[in-house]
C-alpha positions, -999 to +999 in steps of 0.1 A: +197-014+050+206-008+088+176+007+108+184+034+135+182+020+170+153+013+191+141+034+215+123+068+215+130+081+181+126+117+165+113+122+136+149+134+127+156+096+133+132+089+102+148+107+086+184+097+096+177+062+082+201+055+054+183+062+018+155+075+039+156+110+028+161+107-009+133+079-009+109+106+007+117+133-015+114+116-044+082+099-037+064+136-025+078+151-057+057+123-075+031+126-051+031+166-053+011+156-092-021+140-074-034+179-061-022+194-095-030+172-124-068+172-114-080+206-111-056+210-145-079+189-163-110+203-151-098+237-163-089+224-191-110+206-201-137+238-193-122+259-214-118+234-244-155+227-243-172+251-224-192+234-204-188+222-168-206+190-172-185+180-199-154+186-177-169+172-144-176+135-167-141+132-179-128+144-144-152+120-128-137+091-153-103+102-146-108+097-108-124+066-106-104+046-129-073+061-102-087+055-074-104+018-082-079+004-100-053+014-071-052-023-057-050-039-090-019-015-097-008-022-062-010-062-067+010-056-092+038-046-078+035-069-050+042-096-074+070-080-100+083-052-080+086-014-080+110-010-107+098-033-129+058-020-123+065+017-117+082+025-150+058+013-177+030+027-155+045+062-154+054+061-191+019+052-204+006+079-178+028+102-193+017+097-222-019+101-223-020+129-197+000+146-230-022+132-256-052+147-235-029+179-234-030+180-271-067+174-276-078+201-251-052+228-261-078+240-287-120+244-279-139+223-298-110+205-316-125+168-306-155+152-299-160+152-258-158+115-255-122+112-272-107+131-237-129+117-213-120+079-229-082+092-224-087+108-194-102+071-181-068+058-196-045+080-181-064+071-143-062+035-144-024+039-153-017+064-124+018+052-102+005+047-068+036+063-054+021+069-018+011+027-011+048+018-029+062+042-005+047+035+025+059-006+020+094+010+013+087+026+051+080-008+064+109-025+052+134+004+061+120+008+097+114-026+113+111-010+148+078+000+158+081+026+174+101+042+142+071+030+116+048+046+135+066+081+130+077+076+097+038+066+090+029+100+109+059+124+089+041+105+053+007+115+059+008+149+070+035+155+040+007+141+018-020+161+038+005+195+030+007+184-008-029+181-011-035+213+000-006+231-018-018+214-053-045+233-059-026+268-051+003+260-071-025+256-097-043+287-089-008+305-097+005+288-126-028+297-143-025+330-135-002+332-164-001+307-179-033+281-198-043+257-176-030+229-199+003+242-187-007+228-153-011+194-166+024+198-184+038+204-152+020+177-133+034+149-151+064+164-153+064+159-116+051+127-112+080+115-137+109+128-119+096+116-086+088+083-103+123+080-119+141+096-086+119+067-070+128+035-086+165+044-085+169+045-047+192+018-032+156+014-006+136+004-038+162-014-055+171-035-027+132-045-029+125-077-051+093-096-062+078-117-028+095-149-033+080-182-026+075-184+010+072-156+032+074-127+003+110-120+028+137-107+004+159-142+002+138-159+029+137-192+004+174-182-005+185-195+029+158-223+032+176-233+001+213-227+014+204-247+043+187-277+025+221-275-002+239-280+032+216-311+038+224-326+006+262-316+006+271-319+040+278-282+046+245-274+067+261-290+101+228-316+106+236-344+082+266-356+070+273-356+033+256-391+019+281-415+014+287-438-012+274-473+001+283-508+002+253-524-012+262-568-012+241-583-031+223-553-051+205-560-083+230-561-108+254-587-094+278-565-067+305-587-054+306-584-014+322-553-007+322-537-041+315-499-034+284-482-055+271-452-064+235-466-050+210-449-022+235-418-013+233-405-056+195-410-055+192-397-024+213-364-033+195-361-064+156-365-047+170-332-020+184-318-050+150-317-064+138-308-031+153-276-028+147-263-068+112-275-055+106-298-085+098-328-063+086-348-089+120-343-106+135-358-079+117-388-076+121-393-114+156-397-106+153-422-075+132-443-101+149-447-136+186-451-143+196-457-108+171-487-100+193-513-104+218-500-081+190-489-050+188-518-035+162-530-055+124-523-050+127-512-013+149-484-025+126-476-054+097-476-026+120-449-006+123-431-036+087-424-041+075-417-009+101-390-004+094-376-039+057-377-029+063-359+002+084-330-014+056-327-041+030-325-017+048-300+008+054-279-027+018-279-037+003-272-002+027-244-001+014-230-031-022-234-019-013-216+015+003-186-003-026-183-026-048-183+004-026-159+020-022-135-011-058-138-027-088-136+000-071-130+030-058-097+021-091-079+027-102-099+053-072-095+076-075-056+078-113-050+079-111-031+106-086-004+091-108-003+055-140+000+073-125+029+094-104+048+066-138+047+045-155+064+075-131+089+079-130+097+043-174+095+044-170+121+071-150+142+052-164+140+018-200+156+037-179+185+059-164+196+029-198+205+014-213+215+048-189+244+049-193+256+016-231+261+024-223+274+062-204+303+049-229+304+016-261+309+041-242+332+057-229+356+029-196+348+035-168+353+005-159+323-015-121+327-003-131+320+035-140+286+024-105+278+015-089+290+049-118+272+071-110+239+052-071+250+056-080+250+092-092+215+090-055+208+074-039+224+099-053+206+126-047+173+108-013+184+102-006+186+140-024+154+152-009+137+128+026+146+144+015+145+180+004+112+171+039+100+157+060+118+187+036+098+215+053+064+224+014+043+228+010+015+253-024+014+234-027-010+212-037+005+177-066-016+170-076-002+205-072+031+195-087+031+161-119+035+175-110+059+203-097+078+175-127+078+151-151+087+178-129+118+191-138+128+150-176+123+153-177+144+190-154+173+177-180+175+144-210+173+166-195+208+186-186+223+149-227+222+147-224+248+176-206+270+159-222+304+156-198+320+126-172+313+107-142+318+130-154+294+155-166+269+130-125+274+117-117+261+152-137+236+156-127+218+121-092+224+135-100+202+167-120+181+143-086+177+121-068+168+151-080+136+145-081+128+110-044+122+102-040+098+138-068+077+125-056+079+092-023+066+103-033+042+128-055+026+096-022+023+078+000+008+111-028-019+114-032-029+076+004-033+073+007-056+105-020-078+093-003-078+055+012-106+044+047-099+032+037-102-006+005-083-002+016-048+016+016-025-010-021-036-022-033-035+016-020-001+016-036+006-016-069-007-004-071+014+026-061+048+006-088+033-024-118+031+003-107+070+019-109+081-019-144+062-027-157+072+011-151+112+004-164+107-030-198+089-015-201+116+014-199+143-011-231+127-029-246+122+005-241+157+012-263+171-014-292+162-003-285+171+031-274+206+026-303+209+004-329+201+033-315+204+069-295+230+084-259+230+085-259+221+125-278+190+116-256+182+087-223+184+109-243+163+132-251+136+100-211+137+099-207+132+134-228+103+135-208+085+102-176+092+127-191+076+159-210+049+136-170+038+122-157+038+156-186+012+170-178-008+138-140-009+147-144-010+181-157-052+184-127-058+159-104-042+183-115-065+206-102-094+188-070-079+174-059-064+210-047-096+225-012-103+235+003-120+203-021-110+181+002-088+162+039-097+159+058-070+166+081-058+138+113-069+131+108-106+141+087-115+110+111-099+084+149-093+082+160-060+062+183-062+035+223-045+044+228-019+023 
């Protein structure tokens, strides 16, 4: 797939990138599922049993077999691909979100723990559309400069889904049971799933190969070592057939053959289908007594020996690559996305008892937290349009700490329409940081690990609003609301001074290579 040129380029330009467009769609119509399928269950769940605990345990199952079995789903795909990952994932998803449909459609049909253990089910086999697509993103747009927008355009789409989830709900129960909702949520999350996997973009994407995890990277290293053995790679001649007087097995002076240039073809032959002990079999039975006896047979072996061995160290250096250094290398983006989402988890909670304290109606929650959206919505895309000379891991920090200072004024806040503003400036920062997160984990990815990296950084925003929440109990229950807004603050600014000697490290000149010189994209 061509990339559109470098330079400044719109978000049109995303856009504009061939399969771009009907890769997007079909991933938010998938994605669209995440903010309906939840609340469905809880309301379905309610009604079947009539009790909220009951609905908050299998809702609580549901989300954290999704959200903590993200990477695993994720490393899946990394190794056999989108298509062959996606679909089995989506059909056994399918199906037990419609089992549970069937077990909830009556009250008191089942025994409560026969949902919640399908309800766990369904979780741990949820596609994770929104890592898968944002690997798609880095293979299609190579340029930085066009990444970094396309990152910006993906989260605030996913930002506007999560917030319209829950309305689309409000209005399809309206007439409608709630398990109706659910119906319609997988329904989603299929079509976008199938609409998904059929894209030239995902097709064109293959299992990581052997090597770099480059679509036919060791396709080429092969081509060029056939061209070693055949004479066709323009660096060594084809091995001819020598002249050995006097070989073992009674060669008259100038008889012609087939001695070192056949062993020799078939030890590169083994070479490049990387079975280098293969090829020194072959240097040392049939053709020893025409090798030039046991020099020849010595040759043999130390060149199958050093094939094997570059083999096996390979191996050993992707399994380093692909197994612990896939956390390690983006630290600094998982330790700020599970501030950010820490940070949220406690403001959501903080507003709910601001407007409760001060008799405020339950609807003027929604539009203060929509304000939050909002602003998110427009950093997000301020932060795409502006071409940085900033380093990211430099700006992480800047980023998170412009979160904690904008929180620390929302304590200020006398009522409700100021405290809308100030969760709006607040906002302003939580998609940039956000997508920063995501630019740095997928520079420090290897090749064959970028869907779980991505995974892993939406996993720890998931479990960080999930802990906050929990953390936000207590605090609401015994400080004011200024002081709690301050609490969240101080998570913010606490993320950005964890980020911030990381940075450090990661801001050098060649730390990060830039795009485009590491990979090569497919032609469509």
């Amino acid at each position: 797939m061509s990339s559109t040129p470098v330079g400044r380029p719109s978000y049109a330009a995303v856009l504009r990138i061939p399969h771009a467009r009907r890769t997007f769609a079909a991933a938010l119509l998938g994605r669209l599922s995440y903010g309906i399928v939840p609340l469905s269950v809880v309301l379905a769940v309610n009604r079947a049993s009539g009790s909220y605990t009951v609905a908050g345990t299998v809702m609580a199952l549901f989300g954290a077999t999704s959200v903590f079995l993200s990477p695993a789903r994720a490393a899946l795909i990394d190794r056999y691909g989108p298509r062959r990952t996606l679909v089995p994932m989506v059909t056994a998803y399918a199906a037990l979100l419609g089992l549970l449909t069937l077990l909830v459609r009556r009250p008191g049909a089942v025994s409560p723990l026969v949902p919640a253990a399908v309800a766990a089910a369904a979780g741990a086999c949820t596609p994770p559309l929104g890592p898968a697509m944002r690997a798609v993103w880095s293979r299609l747009a190579p340029d930085r400069a066009l990444l970094q927008r396309a990152y910006s355009l993906d989260g605030v789409a996913e930002e506007l889904l999560l917030v319209s989830g829950p309305v689309l709900v409000g209005i399809l129960t309206g007439f409608a049971p709630p398990t109706a909702g659910i119906a319609f949520g997988t329904a989603l999350i299929v079509a976008g799933t199938a609409g998904f996997v059929m894209s030239p973009a995902v097709g064109a994407a293959r299992p990581a190969d052997v090597g770099t995890g480059r679509p036919g990277a060791d396709r080429g290293a092969g081509a060029r070592l056939r061209g070693l053995v055949f004479g066709r790679g323009g660096v060594v001649p084809r091995p001819k057939v020598l002249s050995e007087p006097g070989a073992v097995g009674g060669s008259a002076p100038g008889e012609r053959r087939p001695g070192r240039g056949v062993a020799t073809q078939e030890a590169l032959r083994g070479l490049v289908s990387g079975r280098g002990i293969a090829g020194r079999g072959a240097l040392r039975r049939g053709h020893a007594g025409r090798v030039g006896g046991p020099a020849g047979v010595r040759r043999g072996v130390l060149l199958g020996s050093w094939t094997d061995g570059r083999s096996r160290l390979r191996r050993v250096r992707l399994r380093r690559q692909a197994g612990r250094g896939v956390l390690r290398g983006v630290l600094q983006p998982v330790v700020a996305a599970g501030g950010v989402g820490l940070t949220l988890g406690v403001v959501d909670l903080v507003v709910v008892a601001f407007a409760e304290q001060r008799h405020y109606g339950d609807g003027t929650v929604a539009w203060t937290l929509a304000a939050l959206s909002a602003g998110s919505a427009v950093g997000g895309l301020v932060n795409g349009a502006v071409h940085w000379r900033v380093p990211a891991p430099v700006r992480l920090p800047l980023v998170a700490a412009g979160l904690g200072v904008a929180l620390f004024g929302a304590g200020f806040a006398p009522g409700l329409g100021t405290l809308a503003v100030a969760l709006a400036a607040a906002g302003f920062f939580v998609s940039p940081a956000l997508t920063t997160a995501y630019l740095i984990a997928d520079d420090a990815a290897a090749p064959a690990a970028r869907v779980r990296v991505g995974a892993w950084v939406n996993t720890v925003v998931n479990a960080g609003s999930t802990a906050g929440a929990a953390v936000a109990g207590p605090l609401v229950g015994g400080m004011p609301t200024a002081l709690c807004f301050a609490a969240a603050g101080t998570a913010a600014l606490l993320t950005a001074l964890a980020t911030v000697r990381r940075s450090r490290a990661r801001s050098t000149p060649g730390a990060v290579p830039e795009r485009g010189e590491a990979e090569s994209v497919p032609a469509a």
